[in-house]
TORTORTI-424308 format. One record per residue (C-alpha): residue number from 1; x, y, z. Coordinates in steps of 0.02 Angstrom, whole numbers, plus 50000, padded with zeros to 5 digits. Layout:
BEGIN
LOMI   seq       u       v       w
LOMI   NUM       X       Y       Z
...
end
This chain:
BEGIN
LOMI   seq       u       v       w
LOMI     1   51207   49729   49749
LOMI     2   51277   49867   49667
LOMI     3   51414   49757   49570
LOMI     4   51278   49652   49506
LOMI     5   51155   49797   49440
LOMI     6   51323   49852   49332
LOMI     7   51354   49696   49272
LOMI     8   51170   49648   49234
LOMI     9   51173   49849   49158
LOMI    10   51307   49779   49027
LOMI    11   51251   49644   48985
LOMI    12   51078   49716   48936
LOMI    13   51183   49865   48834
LOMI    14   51286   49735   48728
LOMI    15   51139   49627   48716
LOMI    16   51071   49776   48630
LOMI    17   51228   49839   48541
LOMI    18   51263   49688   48466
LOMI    19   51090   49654   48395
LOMI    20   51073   49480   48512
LOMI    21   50885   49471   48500
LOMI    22   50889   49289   48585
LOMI    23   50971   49370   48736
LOMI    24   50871   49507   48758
LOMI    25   50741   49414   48743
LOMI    26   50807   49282   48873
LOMI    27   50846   49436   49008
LOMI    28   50680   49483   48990
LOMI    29   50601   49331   49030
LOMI    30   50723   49289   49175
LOMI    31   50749   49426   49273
LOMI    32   50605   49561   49342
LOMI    33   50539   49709   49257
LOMI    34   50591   49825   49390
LOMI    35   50758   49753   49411
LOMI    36   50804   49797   49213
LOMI    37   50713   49965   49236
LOMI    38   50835   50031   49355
LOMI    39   50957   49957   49295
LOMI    40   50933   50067   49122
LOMI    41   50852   50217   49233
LOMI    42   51021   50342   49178
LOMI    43   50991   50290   48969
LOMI    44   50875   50410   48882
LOMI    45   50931   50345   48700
LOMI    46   50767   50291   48599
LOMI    47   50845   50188   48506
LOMI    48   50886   50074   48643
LOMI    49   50703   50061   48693
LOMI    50   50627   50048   48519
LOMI    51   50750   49894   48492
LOMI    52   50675   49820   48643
LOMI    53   50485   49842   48608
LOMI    54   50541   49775   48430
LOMI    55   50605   49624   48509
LOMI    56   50526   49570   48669
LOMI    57   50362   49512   48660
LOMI    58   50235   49646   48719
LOMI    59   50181   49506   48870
LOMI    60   50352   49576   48962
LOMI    61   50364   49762   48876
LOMI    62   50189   49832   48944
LOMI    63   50249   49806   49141
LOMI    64   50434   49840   49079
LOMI    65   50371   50019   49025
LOMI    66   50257   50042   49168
LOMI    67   50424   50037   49289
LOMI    68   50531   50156   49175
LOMI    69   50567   50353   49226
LOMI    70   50413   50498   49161
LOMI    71   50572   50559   49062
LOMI    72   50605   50385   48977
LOMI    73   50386   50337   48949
LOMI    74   50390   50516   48871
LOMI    75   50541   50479   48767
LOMI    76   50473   50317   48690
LOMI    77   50305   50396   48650
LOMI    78   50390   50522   48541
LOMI    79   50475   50397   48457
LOMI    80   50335   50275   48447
LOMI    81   50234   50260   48296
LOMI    82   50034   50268   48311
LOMI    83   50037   50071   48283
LOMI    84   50158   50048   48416
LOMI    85   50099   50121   48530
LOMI    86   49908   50084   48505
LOMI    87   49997   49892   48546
LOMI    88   50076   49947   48678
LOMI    89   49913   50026   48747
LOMI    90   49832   49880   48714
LOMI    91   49944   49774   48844
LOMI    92   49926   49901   48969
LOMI    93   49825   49932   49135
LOMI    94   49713   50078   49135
LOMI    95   49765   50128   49302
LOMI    96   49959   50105   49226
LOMI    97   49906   50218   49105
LOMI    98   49826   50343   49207
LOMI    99   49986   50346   49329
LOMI   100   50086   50393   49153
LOMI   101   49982   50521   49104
LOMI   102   49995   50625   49248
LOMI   103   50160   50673   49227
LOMI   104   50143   50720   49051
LOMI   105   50143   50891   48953
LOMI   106   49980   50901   48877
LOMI   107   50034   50855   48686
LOMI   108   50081   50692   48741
LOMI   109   49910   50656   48860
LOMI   110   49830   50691   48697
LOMI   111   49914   50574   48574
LOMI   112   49904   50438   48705
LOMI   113   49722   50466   48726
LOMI   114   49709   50491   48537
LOMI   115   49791   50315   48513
LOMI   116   49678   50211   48640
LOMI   117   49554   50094   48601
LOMI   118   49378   50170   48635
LOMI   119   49331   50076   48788
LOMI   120   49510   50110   48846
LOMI   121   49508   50301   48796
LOMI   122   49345   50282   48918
LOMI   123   49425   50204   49069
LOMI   124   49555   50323   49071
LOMI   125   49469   50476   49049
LOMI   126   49367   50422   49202
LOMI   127   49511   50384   49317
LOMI   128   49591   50551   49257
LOMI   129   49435   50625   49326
LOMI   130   49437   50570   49492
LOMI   131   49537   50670   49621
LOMI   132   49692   50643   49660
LOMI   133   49735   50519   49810
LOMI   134   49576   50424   49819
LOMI   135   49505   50265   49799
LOMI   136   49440   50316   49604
LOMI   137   49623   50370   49552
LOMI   138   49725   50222   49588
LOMI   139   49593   50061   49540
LOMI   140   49587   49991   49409
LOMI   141   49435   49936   49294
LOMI   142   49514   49770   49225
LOMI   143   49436   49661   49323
LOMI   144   49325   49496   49340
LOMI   145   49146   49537   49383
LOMI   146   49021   49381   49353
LOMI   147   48836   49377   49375
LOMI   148   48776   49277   49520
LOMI   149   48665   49161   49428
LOMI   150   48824   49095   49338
LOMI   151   48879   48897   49378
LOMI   152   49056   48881   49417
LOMI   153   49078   48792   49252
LOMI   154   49036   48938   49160
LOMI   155   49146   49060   49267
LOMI   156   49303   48977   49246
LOMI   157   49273   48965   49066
LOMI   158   49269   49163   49067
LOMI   159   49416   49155   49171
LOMI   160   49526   49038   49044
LOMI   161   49449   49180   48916
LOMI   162   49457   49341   48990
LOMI   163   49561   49321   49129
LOMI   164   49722   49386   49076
LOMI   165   49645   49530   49030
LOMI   166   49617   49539   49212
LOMI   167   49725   49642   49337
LOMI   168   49695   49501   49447
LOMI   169   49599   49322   49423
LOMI   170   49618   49266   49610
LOMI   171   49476   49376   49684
LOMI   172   49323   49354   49570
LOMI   173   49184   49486   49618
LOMI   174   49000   49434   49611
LOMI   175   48877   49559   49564
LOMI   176   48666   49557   49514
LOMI   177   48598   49617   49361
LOMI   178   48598   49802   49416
LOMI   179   48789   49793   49451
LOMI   180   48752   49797   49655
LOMI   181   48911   49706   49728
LOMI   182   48833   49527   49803
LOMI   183   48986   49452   49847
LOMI   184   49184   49389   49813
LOMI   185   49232   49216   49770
LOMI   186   49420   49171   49785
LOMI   187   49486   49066   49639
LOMI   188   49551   48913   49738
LOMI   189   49369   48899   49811
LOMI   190   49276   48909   49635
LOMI   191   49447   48770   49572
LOMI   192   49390   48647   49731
LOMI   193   49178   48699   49686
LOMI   194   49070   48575   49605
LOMI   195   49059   48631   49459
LOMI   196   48854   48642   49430
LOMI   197   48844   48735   49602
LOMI   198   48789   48949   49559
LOMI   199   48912   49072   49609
LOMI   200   48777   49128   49765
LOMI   201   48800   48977   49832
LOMI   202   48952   48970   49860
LOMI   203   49023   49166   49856
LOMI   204   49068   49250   50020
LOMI   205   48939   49384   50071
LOMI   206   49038   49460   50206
LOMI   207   49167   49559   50100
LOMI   208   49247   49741   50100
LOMI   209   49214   49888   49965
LOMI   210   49288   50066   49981
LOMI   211   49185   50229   49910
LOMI   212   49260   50316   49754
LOMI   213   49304   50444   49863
LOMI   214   49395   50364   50002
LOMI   215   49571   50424   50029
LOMI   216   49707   50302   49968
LOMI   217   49780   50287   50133
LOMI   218   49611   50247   50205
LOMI   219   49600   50126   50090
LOMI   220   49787   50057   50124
LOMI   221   49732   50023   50299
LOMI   222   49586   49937   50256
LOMI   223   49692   49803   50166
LOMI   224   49817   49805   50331
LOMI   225   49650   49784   50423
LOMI   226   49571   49654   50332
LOMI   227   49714   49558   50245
LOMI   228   49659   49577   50090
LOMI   229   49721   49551   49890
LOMI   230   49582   49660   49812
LOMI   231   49451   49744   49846
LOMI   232   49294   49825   49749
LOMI   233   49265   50001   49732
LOMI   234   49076   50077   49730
LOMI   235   48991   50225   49655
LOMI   236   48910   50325   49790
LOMI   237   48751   50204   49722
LOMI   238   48844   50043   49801
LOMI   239   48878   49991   49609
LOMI   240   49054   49916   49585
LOMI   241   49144   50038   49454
LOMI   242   49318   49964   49478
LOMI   243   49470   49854   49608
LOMI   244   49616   49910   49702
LOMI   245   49746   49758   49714
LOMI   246   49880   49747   49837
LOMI   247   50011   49783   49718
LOMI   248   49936   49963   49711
LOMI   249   49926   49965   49892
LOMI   250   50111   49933   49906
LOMI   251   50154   50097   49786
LOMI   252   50028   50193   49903
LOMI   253   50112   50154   50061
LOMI   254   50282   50182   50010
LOMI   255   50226   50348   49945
LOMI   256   50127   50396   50107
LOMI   257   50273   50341   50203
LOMI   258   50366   50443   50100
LOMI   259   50275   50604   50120
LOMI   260   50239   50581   50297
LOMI   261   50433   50569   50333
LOMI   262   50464   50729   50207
LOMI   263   50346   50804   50311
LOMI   264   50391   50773   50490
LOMI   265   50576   50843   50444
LOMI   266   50492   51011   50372
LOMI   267   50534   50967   50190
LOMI   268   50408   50981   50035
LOMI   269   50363   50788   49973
LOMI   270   50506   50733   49854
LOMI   271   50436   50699   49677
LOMI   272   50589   50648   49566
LOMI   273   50751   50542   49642
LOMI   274   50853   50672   49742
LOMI   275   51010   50647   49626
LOMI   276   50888   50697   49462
LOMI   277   50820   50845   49565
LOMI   278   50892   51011   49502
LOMI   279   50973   51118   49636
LOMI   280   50857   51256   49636
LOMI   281   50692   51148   49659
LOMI   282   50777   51074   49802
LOMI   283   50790   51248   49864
LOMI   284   50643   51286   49847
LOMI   285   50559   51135   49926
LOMI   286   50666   51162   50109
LOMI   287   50687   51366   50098
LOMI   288   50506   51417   50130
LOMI   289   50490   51303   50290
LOMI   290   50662   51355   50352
LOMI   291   50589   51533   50332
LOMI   292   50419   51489   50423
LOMI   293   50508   51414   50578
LOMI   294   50606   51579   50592
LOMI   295   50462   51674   50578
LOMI   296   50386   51549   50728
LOMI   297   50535   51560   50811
LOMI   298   50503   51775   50864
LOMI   299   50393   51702   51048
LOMI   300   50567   51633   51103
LOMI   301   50668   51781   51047
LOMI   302   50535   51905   51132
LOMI   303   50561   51791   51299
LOMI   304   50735   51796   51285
LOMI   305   50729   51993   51277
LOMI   306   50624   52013   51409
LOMI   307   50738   51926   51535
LOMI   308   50871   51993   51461
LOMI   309   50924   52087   51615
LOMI   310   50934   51912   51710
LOMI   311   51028   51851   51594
LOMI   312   51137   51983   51599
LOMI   313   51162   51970   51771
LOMI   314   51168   51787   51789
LOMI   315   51260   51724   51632
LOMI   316   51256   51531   51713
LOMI   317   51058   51537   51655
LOMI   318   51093   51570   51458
LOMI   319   51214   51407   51479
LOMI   320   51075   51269   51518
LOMI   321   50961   51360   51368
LOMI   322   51002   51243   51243
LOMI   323   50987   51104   51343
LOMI   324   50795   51123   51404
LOMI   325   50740   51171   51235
LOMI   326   50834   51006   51159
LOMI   327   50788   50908   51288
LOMI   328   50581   50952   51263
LOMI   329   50602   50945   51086
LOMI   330   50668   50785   51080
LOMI   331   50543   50738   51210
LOMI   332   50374   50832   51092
LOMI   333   50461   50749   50917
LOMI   334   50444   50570   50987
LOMI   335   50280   50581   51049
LOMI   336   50211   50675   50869
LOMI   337   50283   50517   50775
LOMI   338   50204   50392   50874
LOMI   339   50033   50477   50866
LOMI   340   50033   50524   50672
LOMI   341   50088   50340   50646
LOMI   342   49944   50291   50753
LOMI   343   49834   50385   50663
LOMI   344   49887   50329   50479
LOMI   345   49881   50145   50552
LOMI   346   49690   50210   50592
LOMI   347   49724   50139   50777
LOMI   348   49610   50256   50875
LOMI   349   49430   50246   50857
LOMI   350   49306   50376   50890
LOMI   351   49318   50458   51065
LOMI   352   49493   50379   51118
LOMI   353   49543   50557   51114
LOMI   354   49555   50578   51312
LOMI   355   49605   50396   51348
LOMI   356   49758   50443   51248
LOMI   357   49787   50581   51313
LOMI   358   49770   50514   51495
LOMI   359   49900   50382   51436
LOMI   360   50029   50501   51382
LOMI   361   49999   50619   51567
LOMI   362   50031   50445   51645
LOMI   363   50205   50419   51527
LOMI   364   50238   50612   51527
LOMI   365   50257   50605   51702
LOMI   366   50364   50464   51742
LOMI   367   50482   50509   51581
LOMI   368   50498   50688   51665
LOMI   369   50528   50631   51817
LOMI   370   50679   50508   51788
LOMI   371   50741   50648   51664
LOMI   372   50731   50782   51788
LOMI   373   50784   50664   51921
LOMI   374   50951   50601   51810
LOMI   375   50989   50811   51732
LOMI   376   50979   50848   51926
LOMI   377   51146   50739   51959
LOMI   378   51223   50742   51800
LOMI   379   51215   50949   51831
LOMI   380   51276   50938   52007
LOMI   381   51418   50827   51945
LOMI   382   51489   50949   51812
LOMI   383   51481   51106   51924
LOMI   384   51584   51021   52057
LOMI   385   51698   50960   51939
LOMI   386   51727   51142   51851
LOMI   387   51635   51069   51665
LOMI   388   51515   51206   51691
LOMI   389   51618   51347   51776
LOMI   390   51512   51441   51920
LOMI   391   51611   51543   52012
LOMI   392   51548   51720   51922
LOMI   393   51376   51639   51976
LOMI   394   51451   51611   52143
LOMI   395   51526   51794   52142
LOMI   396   51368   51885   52076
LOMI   397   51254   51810   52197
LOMI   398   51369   51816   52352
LOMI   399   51323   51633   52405
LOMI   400   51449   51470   52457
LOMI   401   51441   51370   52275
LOMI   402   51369   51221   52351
LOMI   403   51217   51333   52399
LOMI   404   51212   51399   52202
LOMI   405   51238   51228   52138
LOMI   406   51069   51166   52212
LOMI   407   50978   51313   52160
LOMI   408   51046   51314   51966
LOMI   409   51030   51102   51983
LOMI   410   50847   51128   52033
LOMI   411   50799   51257   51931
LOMI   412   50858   51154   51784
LOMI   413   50777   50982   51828
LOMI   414   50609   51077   51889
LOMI   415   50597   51158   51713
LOMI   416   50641   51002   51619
LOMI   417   50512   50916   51709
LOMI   418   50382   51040   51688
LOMI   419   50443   51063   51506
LOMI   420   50448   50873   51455
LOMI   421   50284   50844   51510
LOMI   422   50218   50984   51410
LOMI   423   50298   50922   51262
LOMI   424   50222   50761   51261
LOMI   425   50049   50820   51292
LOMI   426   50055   50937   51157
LOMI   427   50126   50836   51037
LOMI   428   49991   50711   51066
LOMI   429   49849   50827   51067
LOMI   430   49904   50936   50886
LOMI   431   49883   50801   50793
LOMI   432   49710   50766   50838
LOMI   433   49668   50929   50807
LOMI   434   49753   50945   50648
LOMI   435   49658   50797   50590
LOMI   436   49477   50871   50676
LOMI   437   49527   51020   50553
LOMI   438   49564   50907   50412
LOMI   439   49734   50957   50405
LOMI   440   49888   50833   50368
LOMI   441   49942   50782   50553
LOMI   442   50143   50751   50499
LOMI   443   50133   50958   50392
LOMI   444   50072   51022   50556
LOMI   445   50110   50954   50702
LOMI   446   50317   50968   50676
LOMI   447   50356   51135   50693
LOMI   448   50199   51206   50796
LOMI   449   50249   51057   50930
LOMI   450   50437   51109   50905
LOMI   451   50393   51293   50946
LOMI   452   50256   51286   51056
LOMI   453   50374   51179   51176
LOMI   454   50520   51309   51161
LOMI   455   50411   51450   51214
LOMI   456   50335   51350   51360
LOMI   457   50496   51286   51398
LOMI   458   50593   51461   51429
LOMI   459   50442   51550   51511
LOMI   460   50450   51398   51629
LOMI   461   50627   51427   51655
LOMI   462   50632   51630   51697
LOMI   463   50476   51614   51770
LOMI   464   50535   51502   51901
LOMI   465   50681   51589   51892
LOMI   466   50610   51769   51964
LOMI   467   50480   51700   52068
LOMI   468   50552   51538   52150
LOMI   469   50714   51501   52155
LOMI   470   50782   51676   52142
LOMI   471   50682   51735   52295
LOMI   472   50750   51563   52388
LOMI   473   50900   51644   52393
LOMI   474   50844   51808   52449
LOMI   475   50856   51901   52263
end
C-alpha cells in the first residue's frame, strides 16, 4: 500500500512538473479524491495546487479540496484570486465549507465569506451559527425538497435540473406549502412511479427527522438504527431547514470513535495527525491528566501509610500489591468500555439502569470467583516452589510455611474476589451517572473507576488483613 501511494505520489508530481495537463487530468478522473489528497498531504507549494485547479475541471477540484490538510485549503486561498475562488465556492457544499472555515484565522473566514454567492454567504453563516457537534453544524442545505402536490413527471424534471446541485438525489424529501416535512420518496420508487401519480400518493409517511439541536452522535445512531442514507433536519417548528447524508455520518463516527478512545486512555482528543503535532502540544494534551491521576492517586498512598507498620512487619503483603490493584483494574477498564460503547450505540433504554446492573453482579461474581479460585493455586504453587520466597514470613510469624501459605493464598484470592467484583460494578454504574450529569461517560469514568477500585482494593486487603486472617493465626 505504501509502495503504491509513492508511486501514484510521483506520478502526480511529474504530471505536474512536466506541464502534462492530459495526465493530470486523466489521474483525476481515475483514481479517488481522497486517495490523491494524501498522497500530496506533505506538499505545501501553491504552485502545485493552482496548476491543478487551472487544469482539472472544477467537477473533481471542489471534493479534491474538501479532502486536503487546513494548512494546504488555507494555502490555496491565499493564492487564489477572488474569481477563483468565488468558482471554487460555487462547486462546493455548504457544510464543506463550513467544516473549512472552522479551522481558519479570521482574515481568511472573511475573504471566503466575502467571496460567496449571497444565498451561499447565507447558508454558511447559519451553519457557522449552530453549536458545535449537533445536528445544525454538520447538514447540509443542498438538498431536494418538492411540494407534495407535484406529479412525478414534474419532480424528476427538477431532478435532471437541479439535482446535481444536490448533496444527494436518492432521498427526495416531501414537504407542504408551509415547509412542514410530509414525507420522503426514494428515487428508484419515483423512476418505477407512474408518472401522473402526486408525490402524496406515493411518498412514505413513516420517516425519521432529527432536531437542530440533536447531538451528532445521537444522530449517528439514528442512521445505525434506522438504516438510513439521509435524513431531514427540523427547526424546533418541525420545518425542514436542512439533511445529514451518510457520508457525514461516516466522518462523525470516526471522529467520536476517535475521541472516545483518546479519552478512555486519559489523553486530550487529537486534532492534527500525530506526526504534524508539535512536541509541546502533545505535552500538553497527556501532562495535565498524568498530573490529575497523581493527584487521585493520594487515597492509596494514605492507605498504604496507615498500614505501614504491617507492612513493615510482614514484607510478603507489599509483594501481592501490584497484583490486586492490576488485577481490579483490568477487571473495572473492561467493564467501563463495554458500557460507554453501549451507551454511544444508545443500547439501553430508559430504566435498564438496575437490570444492568443486576447483569454485571451476576458476571461480577462468577468472573471473581474463577479468578480468585485460579490466583488461589497459582499463589500456592509459587510459594512452594520458592518464586515468591516466604520464609522471613515464615520466620516473623513463627508458623510451619504450609500454615502461612494458606493464610497469604487466601488473603490474596478473598481480596481479589471482593476487589473484582467491585470493579465491575463501579465501572458499570459511573458511567450512568456521568451521563445523568451530562458529563462525557469515556472523560470520566477512566480514571475515577481506575482509582476508586485501587482504594477499595487495598482497604479490602489490610482490612482483612488485621481483622481476619491475621487474628486466624493468633496475631
Amino acid at each position: 500500500m505504501e509502495e503504491e501511494k509513492e508511486v501514484l505520489t510521483e506520478r502526480i508530481l511529474n504530471a505536474i512538473k512536466s506541464r502534462n495537463a492530459s495526465e493530470v487530468r486523466e489521474i483525476f478522473e481515475t483514481i479517488p479524491n481522497i486517495d490523491i489528497a494524501e498522497c500530496l498531504d506533505e506538499v505545501d507549494d501553491a504552485a502545485v495546487f493552482l496548476y491543478i485547479f487551472r487544469t482539472v475541471s472544477s467537477e473533481y477540484t471542489s471534493d479534491f479540496f474538501a479532502e486536503l490538510t487546513t494548512e494546504q485549503q488555507e494555502l490555496i486561498i491565499n493564492a487564489f484570486t477572488d474569481k477563483q475562488l468565488i468558482e471554487l465556492l460555487e462547486n462546493s457544499f455548504a457544510d464543506d465549507i463550513v467544516d473549512t472555515l472552522e479551522e481558519m484565522p479570521a482574515n481568511v473566514v472573511n475573504r471566503v465569506l466575502k467571496a460567496c454567492p449571497p444565498d451561499l454567504r447565507k447558508d454558511v453563516n447559519n451553519l457557522l451559527n449552530y453549536k458545535e457537534n449537533t445536528a445544525g453544524s454538520v447538514m447540509t442545505t443542498e438538498y431536494l425538497d418538492m411540494k407534495d402536490t407535484l406529479t412525478v413527471k414534474d419532480a424528476l424534471k427538477i431532478i435532471r435540473t437541479r439535482g446535481k446541485d444536490a448533496e444527494t438525489v436518492y432521498t427526495i424529501f416531501v414537504r407542504d406549502n408551509k415547509r412542514n416535512l410530509e414525507g420522503t420518496i426514494n428515487l428508484d420508487d419515483l423512476i418505477f412511479a407512474d408518472e401522473d401519480e402526486k408525490l402524496e400518493d406515493i411518498m412514505d409517511r413513516d420517516f425519521v427527522t432529527c432536531n437542530v439541536n440533536d447531538d451528532q452522535e445521537e444522530v449517528a445512531n439514528m442512521f445505525k438504527r434506522y438504516d438510513l442514507n439521509a435524513m431531514a433536519v427540523v427547526n424546533n417548528e418541525n420545518k425542514i431547514i436542512g439533511i445529514i447524508t451518510i457520508d457525514d455520518v461516516v466522518d462523525i463516527i470516526v471522529e467520536e470513535a476517535t475521541e472516545d478512545i483518546a479519552h478512555l486512555n486519559q489523553i486530550s482528543n487529537m486534532d492534527e495527525p500525530y506526526l504534524k503535532t508539535p512536541v509541546f502540544k502533545l505535552v500538553l494534551k497527556c501532562a495535565p491528566w498524568i498530573i490529575a491521576l497523581m493527584i487521585l492517586q493520594v487515597f492509596s498512598t494514605l492507605i498504604l501509610s496507615s498500614f505501614e507498620s504491617a507492612i513493615a512487619s510482614l514484607t510478603i503483603l507489599s509483594v501481592f500489591t501490584p497484583l490486586i490493584m492490576d488485577a481490579g483494574g483490568n477487571a473495572g477498564g473492561q467493564t467501563t468500555t463495554i458500557i460507554v460503547r453501549s451507551l454511544s450505540l444508545d443500547e439501553f433504554e430508559k430504566g435498564d439502569f438496575k437490570r444492568v446492573v443486576w447483569k454485571e453482579l451476576r458476571v461480577a461474581a462468577c468472573i471473581a470467583s474463577v479468578i480468585a479460585t485460579f490466583a488461589f493455586g497459582w499463589l500456592m504453587f509459587e510459594m512452594a516452589v520458592g518464586i515468591v520466597d516466604t520464609k522471613t514470613a515464615v520466620e516473623n510469624l513463627g508458623f510451619g510455611k504450609v500454615q502461612v501459605m494458606f493464610t497469604i493464598a487466601g488473603l490474596v484470592a478473598s481480596t481479589l474476589f471482593v476487589t473484582m467484583v467491585a470493579a465491575r460494578l463501579i465501572a458499570c454504574m459511573l458511567p450512568f451517572l456521568a451521563k445523568k450529569l451530562k458529563l462525557d461517560p469515556a472523560v470520566m469514568c477512566g480514571p475515577l473507576t481506575t482509582t476508586m477500585v485501587d482504594v477499595i482494593s487495598l482497604l479490602t486487603y489490610f482490612i482483612l488483613w488485621s481483622t481476619l486472617f491475621g487474628r486466624l493465626l493468633g496475631l
